[in-house]
C-alpha positions as CSV (number, residue, x, y, z in Angstrom):
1,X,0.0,0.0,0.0
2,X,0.9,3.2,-0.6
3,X,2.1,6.0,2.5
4,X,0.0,8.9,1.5
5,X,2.2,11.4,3.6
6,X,5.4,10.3,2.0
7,X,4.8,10.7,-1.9
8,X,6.9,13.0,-3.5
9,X,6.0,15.8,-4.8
10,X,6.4,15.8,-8.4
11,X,4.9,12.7,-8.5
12,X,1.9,13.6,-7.3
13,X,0.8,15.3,-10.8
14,X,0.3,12.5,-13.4
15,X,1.3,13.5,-16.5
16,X,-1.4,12.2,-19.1
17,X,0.6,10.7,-21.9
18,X,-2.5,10.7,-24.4
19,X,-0.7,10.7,-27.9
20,X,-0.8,8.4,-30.7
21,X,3.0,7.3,-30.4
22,X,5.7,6.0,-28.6
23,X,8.2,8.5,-29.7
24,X,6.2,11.1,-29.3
25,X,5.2,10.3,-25.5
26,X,8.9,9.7,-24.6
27,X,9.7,13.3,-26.0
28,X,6.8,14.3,-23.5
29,X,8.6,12.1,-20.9
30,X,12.2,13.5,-21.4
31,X,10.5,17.5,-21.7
32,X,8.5,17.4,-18.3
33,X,11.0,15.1,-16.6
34,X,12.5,18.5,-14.8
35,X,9.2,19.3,-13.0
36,X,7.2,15.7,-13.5
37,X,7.8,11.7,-12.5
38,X,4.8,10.1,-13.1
39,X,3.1,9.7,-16.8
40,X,-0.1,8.3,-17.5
41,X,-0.1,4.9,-20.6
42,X,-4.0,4.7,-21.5
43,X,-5.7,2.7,-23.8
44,X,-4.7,4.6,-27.7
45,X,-1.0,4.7,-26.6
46,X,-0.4,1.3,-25.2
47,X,-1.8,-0.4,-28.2
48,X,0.4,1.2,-30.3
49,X,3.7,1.2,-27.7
50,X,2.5,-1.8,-25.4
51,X,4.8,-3.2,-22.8
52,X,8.2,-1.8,-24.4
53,X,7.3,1.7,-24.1
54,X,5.9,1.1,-20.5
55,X,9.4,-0.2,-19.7
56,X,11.4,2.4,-21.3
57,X,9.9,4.7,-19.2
58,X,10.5,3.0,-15.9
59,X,13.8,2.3,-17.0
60,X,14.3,6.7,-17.5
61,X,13.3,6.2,-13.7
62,X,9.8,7.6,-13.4
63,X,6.5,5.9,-12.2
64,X,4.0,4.6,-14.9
65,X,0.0,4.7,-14.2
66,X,-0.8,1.9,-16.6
67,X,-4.8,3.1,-17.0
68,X,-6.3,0.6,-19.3
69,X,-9.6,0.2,-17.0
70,X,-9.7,-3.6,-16.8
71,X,-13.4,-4.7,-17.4
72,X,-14.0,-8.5,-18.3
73,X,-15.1,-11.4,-15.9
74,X,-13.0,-12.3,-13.2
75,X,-9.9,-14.7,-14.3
76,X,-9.4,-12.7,-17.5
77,X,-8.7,-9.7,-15.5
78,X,-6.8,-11.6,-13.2
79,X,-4.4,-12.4,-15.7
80,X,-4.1,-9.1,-17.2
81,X,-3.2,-7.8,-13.3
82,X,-0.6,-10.6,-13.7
83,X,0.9,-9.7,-16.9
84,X,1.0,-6.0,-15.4
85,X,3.0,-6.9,-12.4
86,X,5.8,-8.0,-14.5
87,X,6.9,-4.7,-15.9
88,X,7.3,-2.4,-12.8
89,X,3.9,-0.5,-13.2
90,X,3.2,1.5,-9.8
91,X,-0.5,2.5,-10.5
92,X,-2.9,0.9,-12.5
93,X,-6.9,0.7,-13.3
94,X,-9.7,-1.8,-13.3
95,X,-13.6,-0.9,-13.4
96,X,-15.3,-1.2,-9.7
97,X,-18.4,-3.3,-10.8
98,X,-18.2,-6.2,-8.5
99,X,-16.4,-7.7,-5.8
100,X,-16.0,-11.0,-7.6
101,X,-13.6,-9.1,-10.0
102,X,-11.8,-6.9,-7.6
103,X,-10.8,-9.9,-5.5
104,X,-9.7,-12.0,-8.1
105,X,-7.5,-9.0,-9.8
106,X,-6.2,-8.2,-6.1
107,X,-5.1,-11.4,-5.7
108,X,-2.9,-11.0,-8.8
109,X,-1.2,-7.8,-8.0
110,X,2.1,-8.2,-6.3
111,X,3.9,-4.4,-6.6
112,X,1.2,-3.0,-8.3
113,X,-1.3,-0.6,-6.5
114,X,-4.6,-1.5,-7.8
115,X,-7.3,1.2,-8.0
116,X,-10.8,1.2,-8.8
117,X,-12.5,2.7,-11.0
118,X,-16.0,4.1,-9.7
119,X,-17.4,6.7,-12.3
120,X,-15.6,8.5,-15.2
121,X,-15.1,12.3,-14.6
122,X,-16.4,12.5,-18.9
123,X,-20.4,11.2,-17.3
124,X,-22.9,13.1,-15.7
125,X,-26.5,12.4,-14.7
126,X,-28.2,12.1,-18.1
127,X,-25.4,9.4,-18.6
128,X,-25.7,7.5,-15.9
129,X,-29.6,7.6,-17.0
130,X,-28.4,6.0,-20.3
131,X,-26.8,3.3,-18.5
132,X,-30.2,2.6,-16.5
133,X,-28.4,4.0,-12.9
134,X,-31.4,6.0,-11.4
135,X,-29.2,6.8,-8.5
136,X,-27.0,10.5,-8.0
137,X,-23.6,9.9,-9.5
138,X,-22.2,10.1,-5.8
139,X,-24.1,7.6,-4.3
140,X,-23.0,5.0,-7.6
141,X,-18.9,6.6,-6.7
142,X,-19.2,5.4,-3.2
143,X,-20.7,2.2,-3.9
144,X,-18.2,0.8,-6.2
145,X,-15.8,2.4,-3.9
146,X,-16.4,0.4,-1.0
147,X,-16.0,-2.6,-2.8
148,X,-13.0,-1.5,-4.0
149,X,-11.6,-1.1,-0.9
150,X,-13.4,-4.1,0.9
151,X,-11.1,-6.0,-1.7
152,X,-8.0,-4.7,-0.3
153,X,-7.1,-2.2,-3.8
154,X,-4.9,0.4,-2.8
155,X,-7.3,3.4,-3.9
156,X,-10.0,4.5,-6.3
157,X,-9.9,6.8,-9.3
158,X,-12.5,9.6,-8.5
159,X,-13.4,13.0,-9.7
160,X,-12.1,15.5,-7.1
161,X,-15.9,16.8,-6.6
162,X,-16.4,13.6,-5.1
163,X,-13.7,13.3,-2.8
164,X,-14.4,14.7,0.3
165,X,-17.1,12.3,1.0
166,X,-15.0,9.5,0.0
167,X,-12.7,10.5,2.6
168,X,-15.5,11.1,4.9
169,X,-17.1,7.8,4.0
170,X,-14.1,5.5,4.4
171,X,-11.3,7.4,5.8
172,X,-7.6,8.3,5.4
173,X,-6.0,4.8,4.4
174,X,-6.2,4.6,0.6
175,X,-5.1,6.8,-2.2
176,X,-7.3,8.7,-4.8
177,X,-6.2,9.6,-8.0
178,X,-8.4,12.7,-9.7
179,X,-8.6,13.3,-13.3
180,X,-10.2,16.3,-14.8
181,X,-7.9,18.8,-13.2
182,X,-7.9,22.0,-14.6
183,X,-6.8,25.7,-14.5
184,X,-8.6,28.0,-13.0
185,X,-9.3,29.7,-16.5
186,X,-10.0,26.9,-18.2
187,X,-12.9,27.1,-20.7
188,X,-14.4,23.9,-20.2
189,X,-14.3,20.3,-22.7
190,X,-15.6,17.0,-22.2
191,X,-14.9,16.7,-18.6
192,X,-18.1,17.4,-16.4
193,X,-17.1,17.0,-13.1
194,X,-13.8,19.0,-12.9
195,X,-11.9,20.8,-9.9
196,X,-8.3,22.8,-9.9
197,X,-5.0,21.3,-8.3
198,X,-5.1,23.0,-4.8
199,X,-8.7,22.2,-4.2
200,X,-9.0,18.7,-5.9
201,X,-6.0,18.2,-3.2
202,X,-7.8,19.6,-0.3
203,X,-10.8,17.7,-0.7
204,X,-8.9,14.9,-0.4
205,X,-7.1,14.0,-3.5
206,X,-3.7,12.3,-3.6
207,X,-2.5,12.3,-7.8
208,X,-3.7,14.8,-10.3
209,X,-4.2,13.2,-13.4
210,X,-2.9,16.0,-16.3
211,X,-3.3,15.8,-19.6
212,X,-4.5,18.7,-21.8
213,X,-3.6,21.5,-19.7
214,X,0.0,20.9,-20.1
215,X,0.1,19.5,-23.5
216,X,-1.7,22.4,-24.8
217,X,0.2,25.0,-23.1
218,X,2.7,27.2,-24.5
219,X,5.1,26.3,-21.9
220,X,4.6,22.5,-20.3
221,X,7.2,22.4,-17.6
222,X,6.2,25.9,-16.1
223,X,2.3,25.1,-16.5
224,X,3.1,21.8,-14.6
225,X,5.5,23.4,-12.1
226,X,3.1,26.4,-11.6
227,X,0.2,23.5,-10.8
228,X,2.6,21.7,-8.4
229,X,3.1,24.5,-6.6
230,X,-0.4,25.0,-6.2
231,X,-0.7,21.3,-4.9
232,X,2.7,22.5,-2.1
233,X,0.9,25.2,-1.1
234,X,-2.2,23.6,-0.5
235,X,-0.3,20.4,1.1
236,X,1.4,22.7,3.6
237,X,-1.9,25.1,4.3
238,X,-3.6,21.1,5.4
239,X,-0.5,20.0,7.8
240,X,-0.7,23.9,9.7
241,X,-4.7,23.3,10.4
242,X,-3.4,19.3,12.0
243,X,-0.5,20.9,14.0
């Protein structure tokens, strides 16, 4: 498990490496590398760079959230855990949809800190609707999130909107990695449920999951050092109010 008072700084923000190639994600390594050591491999770029690129990045030294969202029935997703553990992965993502599944991929995890994956920051209420889910989109976060963590995964993936009364619900002991973190100016996309580093991090947040922000920005490294320091301040505001 993971020591949520001990996890360094600059890998806090998770760089989202969402391009269509390897060579092109390990210039975005080797560019934020000053300010950033933890990247994000989802679904587009690991089918084109697979396990090679995951290693090549681990071997520059940095952590890898390996977010492929394992959904499938229980011993295929097992096994895909399995294959995981083999290549140094530090963070890495299955769907929260039963208990069956999260046990069997726990019990196939060795290094890797599992999370779960309760609802994705792109849905809102009319999707959930789609998806027949006449609950509130907080009430179907903290459900799959207690069987996450009834399973033994090491945290859930969450928007930061909700994570206050995850924290409130089950506590201090597991990590939660936000996506959909933005700048305070920032004009809005597909992203619903979206929150800014310092106050995704005081509502209980632990990574920042990145992605647009920084790619899109006219200077990377200072946008991701400038959010860091937001995430600083905000971590040392938190330990004066518990002194």
């Amino acid at each position: 498990m993971i020591d949520r008072n001990a996890i360094a700084l600059r890998e806090r923000l998770i760089f989202a490496l969402d391009v269509p190639s390897a060579p092109e994600a390990l210039d975005w390594v080797r560019r934020l590398s000053p300010a950033v050591g933890h990247f994000k491999v989802g679904l587009e770029l690991f089918l084109e760079g697979g396990f090679p690129l995951v290693d090549e990045i681990v071997a520059l030294g940095h952590k890898v959230m390996l977010d492929l969202k394992f959904l499938d029935i229980p011993r295929t997703m097992a096994m895909a855990v399995r294959q995981t553990a083999r290549h140094g992965v530090h963070l890495a993502t299955v769907h929260a949809h039963t208990t069956a599944q999260l046990k069997a991929v726990r019990a196939e995890a060795g290094a890797v800190n599992l999370l779960g994956v309760t609802v994705l920051t792109s849905m809102g209420e009319e999707d959930l609707r789609e998806l027949g889910c006449m609950g509130e989109v907080e009430d179907l976060v903290a459900l799959r999130a207690g069987y996450a963590l009834a399973c033994g995964l090491a945290g859930v993936v969450s928007s930061g909107r909700e994570a206050a009364m995850l924290r409130r619900r089950f506590g201090e002991d597991f990590v939660i990695v936000t996506p959909g973190i933005r700048q305070p100016d920032h004009a809005g996309d597909d992203q619903h449920r979206v929150l800014t580093p310092g106050r995704a991090i005081a509502a209980g947040a632990d990574y920042l999951v990145v992605g647009r922000p920084i790619r899109q920005s006219t200077d990377p490294t200072g946008t991701a050092r400038a959010m860091l320091d937001d995430v600083a301040e905000t971590l040392e505001a938190l330990k004066e109010r518990t002194d």
